[in-house]
VOKERO-660984 format. One record per residue (C-alpha): residue number from 1; residue in three letters; y, x, z. Coordinates in nm, 3 decimals, always signed. Layout:
BEGIN
lumdren nr->NUM	rest->ala	v->Y	u->X	w->Z
...
***
This chain:
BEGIN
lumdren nr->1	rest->unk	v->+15.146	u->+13.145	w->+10.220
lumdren nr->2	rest->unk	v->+15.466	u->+12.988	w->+10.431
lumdren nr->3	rest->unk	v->+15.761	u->+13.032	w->+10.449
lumdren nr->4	rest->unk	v->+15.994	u->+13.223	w->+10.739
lumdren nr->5	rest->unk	v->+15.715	u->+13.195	w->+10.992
lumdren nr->6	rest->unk	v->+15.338	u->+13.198	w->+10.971
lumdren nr->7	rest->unk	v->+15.048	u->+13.326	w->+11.215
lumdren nr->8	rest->unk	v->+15.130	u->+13.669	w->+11.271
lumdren nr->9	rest->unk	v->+15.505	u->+13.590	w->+11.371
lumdren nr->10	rest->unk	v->+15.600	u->+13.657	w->+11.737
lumdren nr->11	rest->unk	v->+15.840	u->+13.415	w->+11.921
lumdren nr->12	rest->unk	v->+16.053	u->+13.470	w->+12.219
lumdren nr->13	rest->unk	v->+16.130	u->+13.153	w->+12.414
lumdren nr->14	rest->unk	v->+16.457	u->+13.124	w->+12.546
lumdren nr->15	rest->unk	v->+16.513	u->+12.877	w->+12.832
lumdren nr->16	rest->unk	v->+16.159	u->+12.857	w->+12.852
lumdren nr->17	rest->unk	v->+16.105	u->+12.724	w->+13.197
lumdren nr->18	rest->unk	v->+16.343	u->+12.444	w->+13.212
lumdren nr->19	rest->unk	v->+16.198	u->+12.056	w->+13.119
lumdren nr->20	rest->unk	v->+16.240	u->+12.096	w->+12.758
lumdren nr->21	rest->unk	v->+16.140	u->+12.401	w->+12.703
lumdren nr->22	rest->unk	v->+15.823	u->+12.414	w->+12.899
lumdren nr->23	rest->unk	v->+15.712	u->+12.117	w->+12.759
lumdren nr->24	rest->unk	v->+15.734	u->+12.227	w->+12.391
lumdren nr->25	rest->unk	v->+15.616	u->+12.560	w->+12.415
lumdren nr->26	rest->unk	v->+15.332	u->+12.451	w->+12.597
lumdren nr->27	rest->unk	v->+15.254	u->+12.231	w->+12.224
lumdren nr->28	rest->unk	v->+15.374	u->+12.526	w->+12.014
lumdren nr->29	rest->unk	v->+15.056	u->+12.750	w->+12.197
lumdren nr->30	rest->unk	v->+14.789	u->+12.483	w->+12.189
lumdren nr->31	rest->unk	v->+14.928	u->+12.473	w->+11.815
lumdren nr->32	rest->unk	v->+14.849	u->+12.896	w->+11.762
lumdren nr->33	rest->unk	v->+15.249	u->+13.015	w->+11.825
lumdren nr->34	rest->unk	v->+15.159	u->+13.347	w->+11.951
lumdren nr->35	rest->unk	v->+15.449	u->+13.315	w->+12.197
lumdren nr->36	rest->unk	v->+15.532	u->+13.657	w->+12.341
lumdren nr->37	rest->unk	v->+15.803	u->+13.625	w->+12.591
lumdren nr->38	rest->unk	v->+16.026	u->+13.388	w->+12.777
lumdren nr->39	rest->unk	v->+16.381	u->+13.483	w->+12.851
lumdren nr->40	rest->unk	v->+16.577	u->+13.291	w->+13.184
lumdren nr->41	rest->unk	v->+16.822	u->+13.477	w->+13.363
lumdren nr->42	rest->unk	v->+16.723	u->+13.598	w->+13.747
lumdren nr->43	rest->unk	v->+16.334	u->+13.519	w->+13.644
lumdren nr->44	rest->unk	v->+16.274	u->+13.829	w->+13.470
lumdren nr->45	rest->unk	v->+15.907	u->+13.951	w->+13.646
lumdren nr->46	rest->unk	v->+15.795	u->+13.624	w->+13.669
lumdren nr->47	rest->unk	v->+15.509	u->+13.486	w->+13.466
lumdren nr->48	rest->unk	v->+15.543	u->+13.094	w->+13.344
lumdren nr->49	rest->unk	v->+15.253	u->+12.920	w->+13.118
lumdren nr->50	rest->unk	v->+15.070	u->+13.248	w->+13.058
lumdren nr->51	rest->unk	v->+15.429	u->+13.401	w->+12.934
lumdren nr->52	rest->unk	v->+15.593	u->+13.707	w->+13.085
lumdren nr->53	rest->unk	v->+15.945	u->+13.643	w->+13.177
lumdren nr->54	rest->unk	v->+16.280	u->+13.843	w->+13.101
lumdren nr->55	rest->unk	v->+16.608	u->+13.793	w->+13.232
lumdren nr->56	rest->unk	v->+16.800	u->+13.921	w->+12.862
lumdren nr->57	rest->unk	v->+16.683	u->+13.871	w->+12.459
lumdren nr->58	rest->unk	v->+16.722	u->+14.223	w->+12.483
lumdren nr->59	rest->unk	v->+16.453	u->+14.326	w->+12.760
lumdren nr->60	rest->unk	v->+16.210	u->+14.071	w->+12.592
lumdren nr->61	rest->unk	v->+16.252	u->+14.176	w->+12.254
lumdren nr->62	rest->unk	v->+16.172	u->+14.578	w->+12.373
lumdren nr->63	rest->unk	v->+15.868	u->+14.471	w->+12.543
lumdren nr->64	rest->unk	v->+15.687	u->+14.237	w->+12.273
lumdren nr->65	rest->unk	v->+15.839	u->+14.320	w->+11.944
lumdren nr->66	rest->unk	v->+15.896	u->+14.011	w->+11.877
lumdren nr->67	rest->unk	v->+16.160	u->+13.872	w->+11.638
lumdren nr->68	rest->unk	v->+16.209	u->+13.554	w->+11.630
lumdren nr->69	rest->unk	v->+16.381	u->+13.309	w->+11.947
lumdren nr->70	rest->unk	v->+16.332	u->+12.956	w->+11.957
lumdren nr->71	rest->unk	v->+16.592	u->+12.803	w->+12.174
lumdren nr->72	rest->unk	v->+16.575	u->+12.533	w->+12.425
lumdren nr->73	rest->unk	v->+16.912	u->+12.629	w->+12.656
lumdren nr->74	rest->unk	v->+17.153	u->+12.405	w->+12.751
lumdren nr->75	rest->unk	v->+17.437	u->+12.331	w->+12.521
lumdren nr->76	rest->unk	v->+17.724	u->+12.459	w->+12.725
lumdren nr->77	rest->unk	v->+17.548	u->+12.790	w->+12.742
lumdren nr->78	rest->unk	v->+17.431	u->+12.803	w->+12.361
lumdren nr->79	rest->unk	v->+17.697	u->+12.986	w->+12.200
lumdren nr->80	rest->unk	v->+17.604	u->+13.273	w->+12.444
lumdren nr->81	rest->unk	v->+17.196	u->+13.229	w->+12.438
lumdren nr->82	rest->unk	v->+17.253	u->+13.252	w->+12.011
lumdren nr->83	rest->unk	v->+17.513	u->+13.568	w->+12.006
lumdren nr->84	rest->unk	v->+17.289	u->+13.745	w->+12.283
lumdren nr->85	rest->unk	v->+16.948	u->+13.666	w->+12.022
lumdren nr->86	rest->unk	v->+17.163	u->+13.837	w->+11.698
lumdren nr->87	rest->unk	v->+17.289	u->+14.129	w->+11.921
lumdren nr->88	rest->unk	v->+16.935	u->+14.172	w->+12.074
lumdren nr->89	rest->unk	v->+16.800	u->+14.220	w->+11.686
lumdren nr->90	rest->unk	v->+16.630	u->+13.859	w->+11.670
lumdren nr->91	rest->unk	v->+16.571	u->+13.810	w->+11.258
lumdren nr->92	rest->unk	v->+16.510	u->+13.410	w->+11.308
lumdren nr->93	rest->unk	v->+16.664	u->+13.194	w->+11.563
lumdren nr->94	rest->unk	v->+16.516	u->+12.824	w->+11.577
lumdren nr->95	rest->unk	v->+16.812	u->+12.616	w->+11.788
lumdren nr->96	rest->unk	v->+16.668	u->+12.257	w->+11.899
lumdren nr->97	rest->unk	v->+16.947	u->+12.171	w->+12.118
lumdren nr->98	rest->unk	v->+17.143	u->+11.891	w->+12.036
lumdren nr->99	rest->unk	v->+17.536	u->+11.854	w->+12.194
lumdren nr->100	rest->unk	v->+17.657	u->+12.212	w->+12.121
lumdren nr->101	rest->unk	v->+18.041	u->+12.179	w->+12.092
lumdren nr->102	rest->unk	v->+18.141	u->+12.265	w->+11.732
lumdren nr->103	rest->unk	v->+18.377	u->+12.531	w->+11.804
lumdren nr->104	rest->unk	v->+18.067	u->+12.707	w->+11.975
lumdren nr->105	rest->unk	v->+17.842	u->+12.634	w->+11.692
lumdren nr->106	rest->unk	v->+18.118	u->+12.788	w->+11.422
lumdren nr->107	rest->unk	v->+18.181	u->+13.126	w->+11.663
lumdren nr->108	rest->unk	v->+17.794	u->+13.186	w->+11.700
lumdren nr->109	rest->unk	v->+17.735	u->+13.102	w->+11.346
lumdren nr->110	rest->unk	v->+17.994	u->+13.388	w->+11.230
lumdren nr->111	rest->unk	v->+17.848	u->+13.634	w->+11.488
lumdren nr->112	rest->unk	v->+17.457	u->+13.551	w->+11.337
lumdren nr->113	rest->unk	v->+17.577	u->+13.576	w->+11.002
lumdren nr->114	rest->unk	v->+17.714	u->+13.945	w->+11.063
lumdren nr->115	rest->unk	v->+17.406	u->+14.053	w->+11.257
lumdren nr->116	rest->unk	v->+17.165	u->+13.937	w->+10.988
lumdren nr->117	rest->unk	v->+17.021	u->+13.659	w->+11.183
lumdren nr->118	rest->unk	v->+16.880	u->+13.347	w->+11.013
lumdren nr->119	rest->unk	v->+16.955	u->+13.033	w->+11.209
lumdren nr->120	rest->unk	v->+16.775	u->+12.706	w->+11.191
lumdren nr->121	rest->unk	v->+16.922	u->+12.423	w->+11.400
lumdren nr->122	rest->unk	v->+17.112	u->+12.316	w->+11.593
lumdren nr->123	rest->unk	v->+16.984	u->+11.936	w->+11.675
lumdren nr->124	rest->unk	v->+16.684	u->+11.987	w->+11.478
lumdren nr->125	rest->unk	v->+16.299	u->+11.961	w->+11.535
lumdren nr->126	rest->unk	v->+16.247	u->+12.296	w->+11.435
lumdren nr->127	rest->unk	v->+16.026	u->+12.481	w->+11.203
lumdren nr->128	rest->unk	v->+15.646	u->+12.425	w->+11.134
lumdren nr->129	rest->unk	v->+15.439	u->+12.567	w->+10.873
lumdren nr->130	rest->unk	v->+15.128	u->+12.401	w->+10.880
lumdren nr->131	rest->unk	v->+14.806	u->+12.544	w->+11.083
lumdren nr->132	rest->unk	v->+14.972	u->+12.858	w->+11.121
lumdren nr->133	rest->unk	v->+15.280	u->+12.850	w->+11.337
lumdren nr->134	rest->unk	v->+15.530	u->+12.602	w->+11.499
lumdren nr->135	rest->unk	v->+15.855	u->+12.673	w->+11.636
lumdren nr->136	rest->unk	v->+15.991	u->+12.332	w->+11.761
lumdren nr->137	rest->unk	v->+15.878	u->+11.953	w->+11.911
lumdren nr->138	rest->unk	v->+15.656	u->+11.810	w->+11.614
lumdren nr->139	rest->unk	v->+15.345	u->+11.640	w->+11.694
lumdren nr->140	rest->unk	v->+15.111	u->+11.839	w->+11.625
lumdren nr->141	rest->unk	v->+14.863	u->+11.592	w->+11.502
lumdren nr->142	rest->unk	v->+15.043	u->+11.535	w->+11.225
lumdren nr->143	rest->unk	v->+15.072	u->+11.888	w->+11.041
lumdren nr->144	rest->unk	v->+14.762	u->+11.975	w->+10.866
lumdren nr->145	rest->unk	v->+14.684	u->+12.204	w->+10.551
lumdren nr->146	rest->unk	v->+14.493	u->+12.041	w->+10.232
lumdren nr->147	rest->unk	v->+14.386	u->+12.152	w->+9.934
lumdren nr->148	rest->unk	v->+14.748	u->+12.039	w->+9.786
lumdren nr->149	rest->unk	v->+15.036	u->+12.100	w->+10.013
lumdren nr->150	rest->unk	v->+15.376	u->+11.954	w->+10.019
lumdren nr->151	rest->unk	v->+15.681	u->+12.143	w->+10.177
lumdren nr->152	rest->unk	v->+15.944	u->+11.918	w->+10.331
lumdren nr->153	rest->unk	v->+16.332	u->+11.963	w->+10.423
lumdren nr->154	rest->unk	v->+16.499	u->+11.723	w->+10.599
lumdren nr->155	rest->unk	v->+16.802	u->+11.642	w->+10.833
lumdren nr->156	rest->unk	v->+16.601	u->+11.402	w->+11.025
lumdren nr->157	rest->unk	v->+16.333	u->+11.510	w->+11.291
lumdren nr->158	rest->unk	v->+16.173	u->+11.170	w->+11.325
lumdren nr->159	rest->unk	v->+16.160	u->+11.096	w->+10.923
lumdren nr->160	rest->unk	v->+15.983	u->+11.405	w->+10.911
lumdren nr->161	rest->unk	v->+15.737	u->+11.335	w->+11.080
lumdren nr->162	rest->unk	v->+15.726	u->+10.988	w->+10.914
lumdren nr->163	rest->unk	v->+15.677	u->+11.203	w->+10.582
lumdren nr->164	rest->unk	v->+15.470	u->+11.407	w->+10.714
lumdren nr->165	rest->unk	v->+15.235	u->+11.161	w->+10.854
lumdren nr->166	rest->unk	v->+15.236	u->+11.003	w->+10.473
lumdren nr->167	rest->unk	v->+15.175	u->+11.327	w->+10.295
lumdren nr->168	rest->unk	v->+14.862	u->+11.325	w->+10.495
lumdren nr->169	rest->unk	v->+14.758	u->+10.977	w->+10.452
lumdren nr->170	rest->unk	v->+14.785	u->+11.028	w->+10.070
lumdren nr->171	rest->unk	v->+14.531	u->+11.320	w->+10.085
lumdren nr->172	rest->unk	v->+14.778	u->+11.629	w->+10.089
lumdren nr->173	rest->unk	v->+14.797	u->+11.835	w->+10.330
lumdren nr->174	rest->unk	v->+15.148	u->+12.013	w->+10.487
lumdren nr->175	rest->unk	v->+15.289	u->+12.402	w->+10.389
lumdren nr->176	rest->unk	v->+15.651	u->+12.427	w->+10.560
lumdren nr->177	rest->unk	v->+15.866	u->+12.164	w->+10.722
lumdren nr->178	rest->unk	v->+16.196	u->+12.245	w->+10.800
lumdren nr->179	rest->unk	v->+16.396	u->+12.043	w->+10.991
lumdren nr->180	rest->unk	v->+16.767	u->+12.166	w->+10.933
lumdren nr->181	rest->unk	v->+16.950	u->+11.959	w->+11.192
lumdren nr->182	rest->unk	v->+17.205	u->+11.691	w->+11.143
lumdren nr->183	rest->unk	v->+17.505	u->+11.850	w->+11.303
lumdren nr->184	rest->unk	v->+17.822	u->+11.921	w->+11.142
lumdren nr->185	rest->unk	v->+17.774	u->+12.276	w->+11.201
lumdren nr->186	rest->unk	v->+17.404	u->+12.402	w->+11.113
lumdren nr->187	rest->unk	v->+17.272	u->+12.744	w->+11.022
lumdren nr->188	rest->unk	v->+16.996	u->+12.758	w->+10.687
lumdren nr->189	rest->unk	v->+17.053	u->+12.420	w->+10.445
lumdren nr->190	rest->unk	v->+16.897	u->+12.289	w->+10.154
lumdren nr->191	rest->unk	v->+17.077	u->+12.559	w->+9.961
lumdren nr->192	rest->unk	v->+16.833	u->+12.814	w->+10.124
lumdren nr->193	rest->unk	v->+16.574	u->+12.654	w->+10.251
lumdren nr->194	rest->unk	v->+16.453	u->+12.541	w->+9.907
lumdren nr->195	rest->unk	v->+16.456	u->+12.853	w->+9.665
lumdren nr->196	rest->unk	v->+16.167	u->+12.977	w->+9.974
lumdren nr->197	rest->unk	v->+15.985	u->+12.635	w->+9.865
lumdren nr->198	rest->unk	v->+16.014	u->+12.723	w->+9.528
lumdren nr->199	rest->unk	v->+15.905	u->+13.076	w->+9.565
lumdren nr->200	rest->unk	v->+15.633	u->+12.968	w->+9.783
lumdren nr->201	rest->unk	v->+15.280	u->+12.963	w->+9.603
lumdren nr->202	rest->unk	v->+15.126	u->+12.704	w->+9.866
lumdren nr->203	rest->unk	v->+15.406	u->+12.494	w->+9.806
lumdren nr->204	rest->unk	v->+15.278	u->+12.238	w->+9.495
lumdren nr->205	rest->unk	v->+15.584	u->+11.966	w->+9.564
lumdren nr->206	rest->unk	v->+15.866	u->+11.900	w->+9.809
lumdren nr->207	rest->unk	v->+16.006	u->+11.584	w->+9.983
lumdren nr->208	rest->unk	v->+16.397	u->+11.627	w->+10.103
lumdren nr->209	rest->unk	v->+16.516	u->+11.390	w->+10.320
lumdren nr->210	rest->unk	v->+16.887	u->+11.378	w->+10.342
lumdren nr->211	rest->unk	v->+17.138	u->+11.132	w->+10.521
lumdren nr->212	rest->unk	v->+17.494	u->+11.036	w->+10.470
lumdren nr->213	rest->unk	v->+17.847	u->+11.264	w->+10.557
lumdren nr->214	rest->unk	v->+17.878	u->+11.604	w->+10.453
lumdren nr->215	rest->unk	v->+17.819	u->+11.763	w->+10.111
lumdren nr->216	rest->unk	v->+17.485	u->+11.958	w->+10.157
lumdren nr->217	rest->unk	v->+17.292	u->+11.731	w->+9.958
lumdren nr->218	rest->unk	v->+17.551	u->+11.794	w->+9.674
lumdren nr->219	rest->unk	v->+17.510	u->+12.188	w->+9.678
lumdren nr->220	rest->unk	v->+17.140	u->+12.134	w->+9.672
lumdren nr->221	rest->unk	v->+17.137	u->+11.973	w->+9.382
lumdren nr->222	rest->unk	v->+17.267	u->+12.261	w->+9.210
lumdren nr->223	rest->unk	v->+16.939	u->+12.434	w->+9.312
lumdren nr->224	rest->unk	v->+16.723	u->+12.120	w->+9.212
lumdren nr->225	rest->unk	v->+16.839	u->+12.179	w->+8.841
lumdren nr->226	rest->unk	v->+16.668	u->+12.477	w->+8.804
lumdren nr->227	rest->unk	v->+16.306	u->+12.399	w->+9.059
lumdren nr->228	rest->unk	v->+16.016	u->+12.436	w->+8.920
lumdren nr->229	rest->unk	v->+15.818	u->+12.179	w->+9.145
lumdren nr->230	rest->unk	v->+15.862	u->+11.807	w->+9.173
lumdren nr->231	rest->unk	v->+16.095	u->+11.715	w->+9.460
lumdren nr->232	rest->unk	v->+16.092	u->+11.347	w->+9.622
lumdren nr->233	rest->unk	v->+16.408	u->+11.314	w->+9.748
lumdren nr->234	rest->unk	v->+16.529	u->+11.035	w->+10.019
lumdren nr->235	rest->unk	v->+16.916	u->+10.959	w->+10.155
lumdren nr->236	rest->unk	v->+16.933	u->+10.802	w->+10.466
lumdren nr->237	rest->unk	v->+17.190	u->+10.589	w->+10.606
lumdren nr->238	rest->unk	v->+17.253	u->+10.349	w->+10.301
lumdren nr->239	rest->unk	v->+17.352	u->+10.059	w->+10.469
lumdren nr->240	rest->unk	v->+17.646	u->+10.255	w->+10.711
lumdren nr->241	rest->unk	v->+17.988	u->+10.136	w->+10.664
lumdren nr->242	rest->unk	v->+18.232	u->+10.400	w->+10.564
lumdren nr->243	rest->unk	v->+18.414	u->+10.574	w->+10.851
lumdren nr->244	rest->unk	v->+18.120	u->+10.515	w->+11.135
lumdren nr->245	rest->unk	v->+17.947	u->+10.798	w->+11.259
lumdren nr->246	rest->unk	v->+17.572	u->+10.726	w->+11.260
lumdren nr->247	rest->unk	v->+17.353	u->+10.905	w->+11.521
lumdren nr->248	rest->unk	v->+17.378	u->+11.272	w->+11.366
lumdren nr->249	rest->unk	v->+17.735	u->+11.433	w->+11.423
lumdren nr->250	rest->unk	v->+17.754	u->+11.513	w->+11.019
lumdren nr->251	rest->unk	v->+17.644	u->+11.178	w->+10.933
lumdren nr->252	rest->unk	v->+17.960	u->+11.021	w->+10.869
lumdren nr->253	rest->unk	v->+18.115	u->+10.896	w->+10.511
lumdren nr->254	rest->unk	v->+18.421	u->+11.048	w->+10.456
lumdren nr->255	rest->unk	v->+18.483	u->+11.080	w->+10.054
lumdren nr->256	rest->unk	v->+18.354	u->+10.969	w->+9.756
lumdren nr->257	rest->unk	v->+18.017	u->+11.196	w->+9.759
lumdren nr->258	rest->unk	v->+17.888	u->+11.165	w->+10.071
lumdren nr->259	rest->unk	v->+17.769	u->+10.835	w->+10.063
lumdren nr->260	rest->unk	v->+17.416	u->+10.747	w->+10.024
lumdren nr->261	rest->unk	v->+17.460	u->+10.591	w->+9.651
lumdren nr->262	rest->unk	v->+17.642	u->+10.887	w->+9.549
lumdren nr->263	rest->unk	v->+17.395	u->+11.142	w->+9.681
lumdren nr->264	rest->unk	v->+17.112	u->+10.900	w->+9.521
lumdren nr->265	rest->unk	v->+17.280	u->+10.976	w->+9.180
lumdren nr->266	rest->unk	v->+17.376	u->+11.386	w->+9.231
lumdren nr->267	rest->unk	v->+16.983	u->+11.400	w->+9.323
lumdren nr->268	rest->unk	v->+16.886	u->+11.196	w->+9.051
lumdren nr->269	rest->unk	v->+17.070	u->+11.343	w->+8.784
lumdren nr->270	rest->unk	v->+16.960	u->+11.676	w->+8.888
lumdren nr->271	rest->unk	v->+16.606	u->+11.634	w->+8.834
lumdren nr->272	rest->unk	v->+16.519	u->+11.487	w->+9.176
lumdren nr->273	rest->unk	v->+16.266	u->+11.174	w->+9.238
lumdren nr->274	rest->unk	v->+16.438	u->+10.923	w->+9.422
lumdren nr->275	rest->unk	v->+16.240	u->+10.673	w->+9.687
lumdren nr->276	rest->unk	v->+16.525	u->+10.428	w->+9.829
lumdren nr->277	rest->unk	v->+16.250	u->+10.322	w->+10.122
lumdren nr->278	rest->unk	v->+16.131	u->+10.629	w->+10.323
lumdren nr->279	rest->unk	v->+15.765	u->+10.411	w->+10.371
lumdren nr->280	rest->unk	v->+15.755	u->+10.516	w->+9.966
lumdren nr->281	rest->unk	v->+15.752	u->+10.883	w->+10.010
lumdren nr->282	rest->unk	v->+15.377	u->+10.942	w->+10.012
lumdren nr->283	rest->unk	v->+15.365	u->+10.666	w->+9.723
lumdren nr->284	rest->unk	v->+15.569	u->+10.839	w->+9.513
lumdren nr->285	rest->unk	v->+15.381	u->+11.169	w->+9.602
lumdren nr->286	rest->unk	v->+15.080	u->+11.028	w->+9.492
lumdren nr->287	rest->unk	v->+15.208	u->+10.898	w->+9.131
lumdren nr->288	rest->unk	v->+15.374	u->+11.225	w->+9.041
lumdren nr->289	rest->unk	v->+15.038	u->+11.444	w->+9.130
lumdren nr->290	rest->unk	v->+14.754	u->+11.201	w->+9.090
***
């Protein structure tokens, strides 16, 4: 089992022939994505890395049923390449751009939210569940299934893959990894992400990897009260100063709970394991399920 995607979900590619997205989709098919379409305005007939091209969501969507987008557009045109996926009927859109102006983010958030459409991203690495599907720009070398699989949520893109790479040193093997984005405005979050996890029979154990600013780590501990699974839990960022924005848009310390310490002890009370090195994760993995 996965969770949100897995090898019988179709994708539609938006921006798929610019640098970015060329590149990754490319490593999503060599990974199995079955990717159906490619959407770039004034292309449509065109045919780009085996991929028929449409000039709308709409036109793509008709013609290969697909229903989830993964997004590689340019952030000034965004807002419009997310509201034109949730009008088009898209059920998942997977958003890896990074720089999409806030006020954007909030009015294509609100339109995705009435449609029904799920939004991963924005400034995020994407979606993977392992041996089955990615949506995103993970290595793929790094994303295997074992006999024991580990699902993983995290703001970061590159401490995934750090995870990801231990998980699989330690002899487990990957289900889902989420990558959520760390801007201020993102669509799914801990909060939903990890009831899926929980839900998710392949799923023996999770590793969230937080950072500091915002209070999504503090709602998701609500949820880690009642998990049934053992979650490894790492915060990011524990050494930033308060006030100073670090890298990620969200990540910046601006009351009481949204510093690293404090999210260490909301996790922690809540049921969480807490590693205060990320080069521990698979460590602690390995201690809690032998």
């Amino acid at each position: 089992m996965s969770i949100l995607i897995d090898k019988n979900t179709g994708v539609i590619v938006q921006g798929i022939t610019g640098k970015e997205g060329s590149f990754h989709t490319q490593s999503c098919i060599e990974y199995g994505t079955k990717i159906l379409a490619g959407v770039t305005p004034f292309k449509g007939g065109q045919t780009y890395l085996g991929v028929k091209i449409y000039n709308t969501v709409k036109e793509a969507k008709i013609a290969s049923g697909a229903d989830v987008s993964m997004i590689f557009v340019p952030a000034a045109f965004c807002k419009d390449a997310i509201i034109e996926a949730a009008a088009a009927g898209i059920k998942l859109c997977v958003v890896i751009t990074e720089h999409i102006p806030v006020l954007d983010m909030l009015s294509a958030k609100s339109y995705a939210n009435k449609r029904g459409m799920k939004i991963i991203g924005p400034n995020c690495p994407g979606i993977i569940s392992a041996g089955e599907c990615k949506l995103g720009i993970m290595p793929n070398c790094v994303f295997k299934k074992s006999n024991i699989n580990i699902g993983i949520v995290s703001k970061s893109g590159t401490l995934t893959y750090e995870a990801a790479n231990q998980i699989i040193n330690q002899g487990f093997g990957i289900s889902t990894a989420v990558g959520i984005g760390g801007d201020a405005v993102i669509g799914m979050a801990y909060d939903e992400i990890l009831p899926l996890l929980d839900k998710d029979d392949d799923t023996k154990a999770v590793v969230m990897i937080g950072e500091i600013g915002g209070e999504l780590e503090s709602r998701a501990s609500e949820i880690i009260k009642n998990f049934t699974k053992p979650i490894v839990a790492f915060i990011a960022g524990a050494s930033a100063p308060k006030g100073r924005k670090m890298g990620h848009a969200g990540a910046i310390i601006n009351s009481k709970n949204t510093g690293a310490k404090a999210k260490f002890e909301i996790l922690k009370d809540a049921g969480a394991h807490i590693v205060v090195n990320p080069a521990k994760i698979g460590e602690k993995l390995k201690e809690i399920l032998g």
